[in-house]
PyMOL commands that place a pseudoatom at each C-alpha (Angstrom):
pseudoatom trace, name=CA, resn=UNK, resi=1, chain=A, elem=C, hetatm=0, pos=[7.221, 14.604, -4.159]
pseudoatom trace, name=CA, resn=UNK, resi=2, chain=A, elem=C, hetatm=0, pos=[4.006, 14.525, -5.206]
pseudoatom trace, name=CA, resn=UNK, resi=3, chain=A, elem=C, hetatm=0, pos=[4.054, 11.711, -7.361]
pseudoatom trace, name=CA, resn=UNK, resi=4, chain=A, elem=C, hetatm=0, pos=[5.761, 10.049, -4.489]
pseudoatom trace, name=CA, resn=UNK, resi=5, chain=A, elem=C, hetatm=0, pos=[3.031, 10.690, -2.392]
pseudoatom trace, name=CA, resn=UNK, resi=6, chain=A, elem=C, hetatm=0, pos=[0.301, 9.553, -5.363]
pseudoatom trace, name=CA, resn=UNK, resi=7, chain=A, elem=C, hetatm=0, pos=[2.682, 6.248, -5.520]
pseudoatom trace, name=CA, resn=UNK, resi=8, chain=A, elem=C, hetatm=0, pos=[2.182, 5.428, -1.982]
pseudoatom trace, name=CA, resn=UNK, resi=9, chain=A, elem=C, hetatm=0, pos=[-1.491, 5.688, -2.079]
pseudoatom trace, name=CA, resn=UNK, resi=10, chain=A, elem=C, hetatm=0, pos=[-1.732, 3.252, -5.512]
pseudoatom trace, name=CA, resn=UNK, resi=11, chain=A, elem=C, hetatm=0, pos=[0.206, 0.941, -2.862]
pseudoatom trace, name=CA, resn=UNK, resi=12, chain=A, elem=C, hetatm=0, pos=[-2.199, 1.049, -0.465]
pseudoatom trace, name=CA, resn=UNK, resi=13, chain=A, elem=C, hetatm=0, pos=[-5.127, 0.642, -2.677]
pseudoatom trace, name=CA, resn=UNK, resi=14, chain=A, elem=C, hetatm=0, pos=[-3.591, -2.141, -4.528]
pseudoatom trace, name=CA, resn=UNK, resi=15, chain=A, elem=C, hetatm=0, pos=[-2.770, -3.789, -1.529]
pseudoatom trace, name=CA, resn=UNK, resi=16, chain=A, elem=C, hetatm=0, pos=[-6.639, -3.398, -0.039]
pseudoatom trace, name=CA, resn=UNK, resi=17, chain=A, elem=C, hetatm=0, pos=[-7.613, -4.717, -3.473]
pseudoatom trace, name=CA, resn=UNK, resi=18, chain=A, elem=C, hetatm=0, pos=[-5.744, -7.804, -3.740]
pseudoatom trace, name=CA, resn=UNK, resi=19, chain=A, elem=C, hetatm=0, pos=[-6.622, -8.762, -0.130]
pseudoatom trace, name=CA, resn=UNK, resi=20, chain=A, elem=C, hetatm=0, pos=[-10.219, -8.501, -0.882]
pseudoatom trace, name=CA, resn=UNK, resi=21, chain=A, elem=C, hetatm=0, pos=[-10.296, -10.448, -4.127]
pseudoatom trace, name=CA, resn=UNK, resi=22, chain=A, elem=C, hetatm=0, pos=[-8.304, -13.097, -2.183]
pseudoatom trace, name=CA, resn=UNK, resi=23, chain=A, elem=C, hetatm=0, pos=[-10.716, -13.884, 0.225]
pseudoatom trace, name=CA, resn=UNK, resi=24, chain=A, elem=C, hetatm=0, pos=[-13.547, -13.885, -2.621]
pseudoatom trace, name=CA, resn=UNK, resi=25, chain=A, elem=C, hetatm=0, pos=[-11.477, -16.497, -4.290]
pseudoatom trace, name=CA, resn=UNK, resi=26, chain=A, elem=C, hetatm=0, pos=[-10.677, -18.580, -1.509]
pseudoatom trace, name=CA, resn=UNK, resi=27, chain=A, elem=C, hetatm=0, pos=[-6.681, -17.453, -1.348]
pseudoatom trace, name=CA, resn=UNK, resi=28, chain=A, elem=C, hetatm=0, pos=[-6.909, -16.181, 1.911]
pseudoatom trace, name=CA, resn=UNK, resi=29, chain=A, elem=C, hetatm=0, pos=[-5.404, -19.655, 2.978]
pseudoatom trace, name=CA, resn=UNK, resi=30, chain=A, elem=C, hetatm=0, pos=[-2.222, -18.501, 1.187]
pseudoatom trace, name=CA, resn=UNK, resi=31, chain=A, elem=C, hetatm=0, pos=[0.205, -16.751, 3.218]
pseudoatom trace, name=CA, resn=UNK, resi=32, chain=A, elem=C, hetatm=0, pos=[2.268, -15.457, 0.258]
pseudoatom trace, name=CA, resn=UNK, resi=33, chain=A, elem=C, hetatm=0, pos=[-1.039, -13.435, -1.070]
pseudoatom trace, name=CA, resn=UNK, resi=34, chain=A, elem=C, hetatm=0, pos=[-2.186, -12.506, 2.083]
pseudoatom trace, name=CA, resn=UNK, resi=35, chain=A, elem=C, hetatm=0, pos=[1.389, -11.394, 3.221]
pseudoatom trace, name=CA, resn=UNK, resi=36, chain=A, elem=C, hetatm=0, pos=[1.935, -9.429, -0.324]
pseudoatom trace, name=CA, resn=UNK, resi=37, chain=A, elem=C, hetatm=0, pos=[-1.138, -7.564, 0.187]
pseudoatom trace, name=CA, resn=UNK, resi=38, chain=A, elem=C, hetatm=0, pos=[0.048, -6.749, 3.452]
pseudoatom trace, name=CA, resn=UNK, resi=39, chain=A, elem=C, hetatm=0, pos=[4.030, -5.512, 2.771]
pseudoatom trace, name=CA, resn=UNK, resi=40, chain=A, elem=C, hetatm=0, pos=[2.584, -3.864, -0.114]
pseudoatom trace, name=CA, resn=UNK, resi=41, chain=A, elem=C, hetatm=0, pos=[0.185, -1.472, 1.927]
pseudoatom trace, name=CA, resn=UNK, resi=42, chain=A, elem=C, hetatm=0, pos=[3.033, -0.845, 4.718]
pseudoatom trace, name=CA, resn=UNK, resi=43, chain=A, elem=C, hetatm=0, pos=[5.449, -0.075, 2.150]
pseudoatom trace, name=CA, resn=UNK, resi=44, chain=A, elem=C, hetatm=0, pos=[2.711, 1.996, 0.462]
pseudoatom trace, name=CA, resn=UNK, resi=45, chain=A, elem=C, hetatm=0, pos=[1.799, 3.942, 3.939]
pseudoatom trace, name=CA, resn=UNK, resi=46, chain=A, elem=C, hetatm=0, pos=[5.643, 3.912, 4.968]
pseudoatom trace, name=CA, resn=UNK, resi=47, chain=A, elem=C, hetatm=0, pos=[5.959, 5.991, 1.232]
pseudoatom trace, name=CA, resn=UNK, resi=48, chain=A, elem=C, hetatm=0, pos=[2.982, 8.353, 1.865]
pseudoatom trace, name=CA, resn=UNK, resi=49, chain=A, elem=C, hetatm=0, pos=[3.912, 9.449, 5.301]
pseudoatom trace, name=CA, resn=UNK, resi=50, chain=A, elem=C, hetatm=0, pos=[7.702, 10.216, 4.049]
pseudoatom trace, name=CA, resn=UNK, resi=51, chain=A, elem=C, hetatm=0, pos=[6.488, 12.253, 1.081]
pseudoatom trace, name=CA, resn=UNK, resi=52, chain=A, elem=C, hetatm=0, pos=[4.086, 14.221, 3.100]
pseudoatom trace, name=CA, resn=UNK, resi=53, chain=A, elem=C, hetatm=0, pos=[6.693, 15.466, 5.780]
pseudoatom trace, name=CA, resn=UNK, resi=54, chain=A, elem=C, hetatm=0, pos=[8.907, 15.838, 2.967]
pseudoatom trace, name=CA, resn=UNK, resi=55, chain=A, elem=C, hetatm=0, pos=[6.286, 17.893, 1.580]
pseudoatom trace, name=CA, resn=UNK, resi=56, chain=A, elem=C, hetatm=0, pos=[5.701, 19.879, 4.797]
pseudoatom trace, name=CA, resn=UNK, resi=57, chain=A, elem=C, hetatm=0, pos=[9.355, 20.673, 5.313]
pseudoatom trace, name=CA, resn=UNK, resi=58, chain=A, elem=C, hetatm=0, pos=[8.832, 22.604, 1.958]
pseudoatom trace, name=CA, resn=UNK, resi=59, chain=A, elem=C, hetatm=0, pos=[6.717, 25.278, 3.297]
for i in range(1, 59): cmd.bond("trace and resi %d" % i, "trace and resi %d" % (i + 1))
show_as sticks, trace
zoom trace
């Protein structure tokens, strides 16, 4: 679980990441980009919460 939980926060951060270099480019007129970076950090959150419950029902 806890490389679930590590793969949900690399979502996140890639996610933040591409939607900052987009606007310094000048893609933050494309939707795909913008809405890429955006799935990408809900999946990524989605993942963390999931394996940190799973993690809680553990203990």
């Amino acid at each position: 679980m806890k490389h679930l939980k590590l793969l949900g926060l690399v979502l996140i951060l890639i996610g933040a990441v591409v939607l900052v270099l987009s606007y310094f480019q000048g893609w933050s007129n494309s939707n795909t980009v913008t809405s890429g970076s955006l799935v990408g950090m809900i999946v990524g959150l989605i993942v963390y919460i999931f394996a940190s419950r799973r993690c809680m029902d553990k203990n």
